[in-house]
N, C-alpha and C positions, 0 to 999 in steps of 0.2 A: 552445526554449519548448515546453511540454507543450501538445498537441494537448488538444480537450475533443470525446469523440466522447458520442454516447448510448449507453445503460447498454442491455447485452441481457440479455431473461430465459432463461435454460435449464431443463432439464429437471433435477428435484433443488431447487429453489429457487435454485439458484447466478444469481447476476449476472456480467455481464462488461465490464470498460470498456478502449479499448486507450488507453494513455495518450499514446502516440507509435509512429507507423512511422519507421524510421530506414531509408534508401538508399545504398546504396556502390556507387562506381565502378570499376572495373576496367577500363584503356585496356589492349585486345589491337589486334594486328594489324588488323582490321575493324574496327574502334573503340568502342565501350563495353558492357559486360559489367554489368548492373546486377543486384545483390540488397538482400535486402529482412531486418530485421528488427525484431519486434514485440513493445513491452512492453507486457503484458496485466495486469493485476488483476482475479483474480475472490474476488466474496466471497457470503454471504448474507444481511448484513445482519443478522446473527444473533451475532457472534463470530467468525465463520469467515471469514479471509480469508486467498490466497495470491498470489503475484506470478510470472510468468513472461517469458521472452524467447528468441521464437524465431526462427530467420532462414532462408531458402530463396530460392530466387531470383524468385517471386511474394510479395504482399503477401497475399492469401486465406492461403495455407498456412502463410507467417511467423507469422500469427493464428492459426491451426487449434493450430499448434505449440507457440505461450504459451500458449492457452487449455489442453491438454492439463497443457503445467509445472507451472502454476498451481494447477491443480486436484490435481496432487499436493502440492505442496508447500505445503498446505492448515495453518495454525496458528489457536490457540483465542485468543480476546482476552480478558483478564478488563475488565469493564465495571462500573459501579456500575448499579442496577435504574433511574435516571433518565437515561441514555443518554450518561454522560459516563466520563471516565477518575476511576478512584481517587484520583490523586496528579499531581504534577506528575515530567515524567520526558524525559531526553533519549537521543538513538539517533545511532548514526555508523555512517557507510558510505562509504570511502574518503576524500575533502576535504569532506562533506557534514554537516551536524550540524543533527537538526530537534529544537526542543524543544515538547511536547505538557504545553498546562495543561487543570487543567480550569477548568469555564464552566457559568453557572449556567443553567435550562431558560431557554429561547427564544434563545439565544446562536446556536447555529446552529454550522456547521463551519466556521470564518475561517481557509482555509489557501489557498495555491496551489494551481494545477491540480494537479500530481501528487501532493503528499500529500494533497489533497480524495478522488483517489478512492480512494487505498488507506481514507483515514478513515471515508468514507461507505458503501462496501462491506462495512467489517468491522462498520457497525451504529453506530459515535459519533452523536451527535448533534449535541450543545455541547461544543466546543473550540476554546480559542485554539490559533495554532502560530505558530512566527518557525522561517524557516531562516537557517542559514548556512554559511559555506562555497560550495562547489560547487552549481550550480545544476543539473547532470545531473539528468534526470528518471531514471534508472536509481538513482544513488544519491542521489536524495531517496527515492525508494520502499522503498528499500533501508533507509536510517534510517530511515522512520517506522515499519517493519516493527518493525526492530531496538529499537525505544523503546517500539511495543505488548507485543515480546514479552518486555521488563523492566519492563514492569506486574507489581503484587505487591494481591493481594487484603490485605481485613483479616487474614483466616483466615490467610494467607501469615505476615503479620509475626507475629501473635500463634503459628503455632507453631514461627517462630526464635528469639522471643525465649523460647520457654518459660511466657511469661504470658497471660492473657486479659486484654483492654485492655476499659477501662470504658466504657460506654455503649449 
């Protein structure tokens, strides 16, 4: 189950939430060997969000380590100007499959923990979501990335199709 930590603010506007620390054992000779890794989402609340995961054998530097991922692997979200998604649209990442509607203003973000933060990070407002599949918070984060980043603007469709659509 996705952890729900508080949101930190950083330098740059970026936010950062860790969605879950995860711990592995290792039985040596002396007896247990533990490390430590962290999947991080950082966004601005702007469009901007990326996802990371890092692991060391402390929990401080597992985070240090995603938040650095993260912040590279930084992608743009197209949004509509009232804080919701375009279109209705679904995302896959390994057994995981989340699908993102939109929702009309005061709807709010109606998702589980872990696609709540990737949602809320990149700046959604109102959204419904249903997952299915795999309940890993790694690859729910993982699809909802994959589903913002097959978001298609009007401007998108209209210059595949070649036409300018009315309204």
């Amino acid at each position: 189950m996705a952890e729900r930590t508080p949101v930190h603010r950083e330098e740059g506007g970026l936010e950062d939430s860790v969605v879950r620390v995860y711990r592995c054992a290792k039985v040596v000779k002396g007896g247990r060997r533990f490390s430590f890794a962290a999947l991080v989402i950082v966004g601005d609340r702007q469009g901007h969000v990326g996802l990371g995961y890092g692991k060391s054998t402390e929990v401080p530097s597992s985070v240090e380590k995603a938040k650095k991922l993260a912040g590279r692997s930084m992608m743009r979200v197209k949004l509509t100007g009232n804080g919701t998604i375009p279109h209705r649209v679904i995302g896959q990442s390994g057994a995981s499959r989340v699908v993102l509607l939109p929702a009309s203003p005061g709807t709010g973000v109606i998702a589980g923990a872990s696609v709540r933060a990737v949602l809320e990070l990149a700046g959604v407002k109102d959204v419904l979501t249903k997952s299915y599949g795999s309940t890993s918070p790694k690859n729910l984060c993982r699809a909802t990335l994959d589903a913002l980043n097959r978001l298609m603007s009007r401007e998108d469709i209209e210059e595949l199709r070649g036409v300018k659509l009315a309204g």
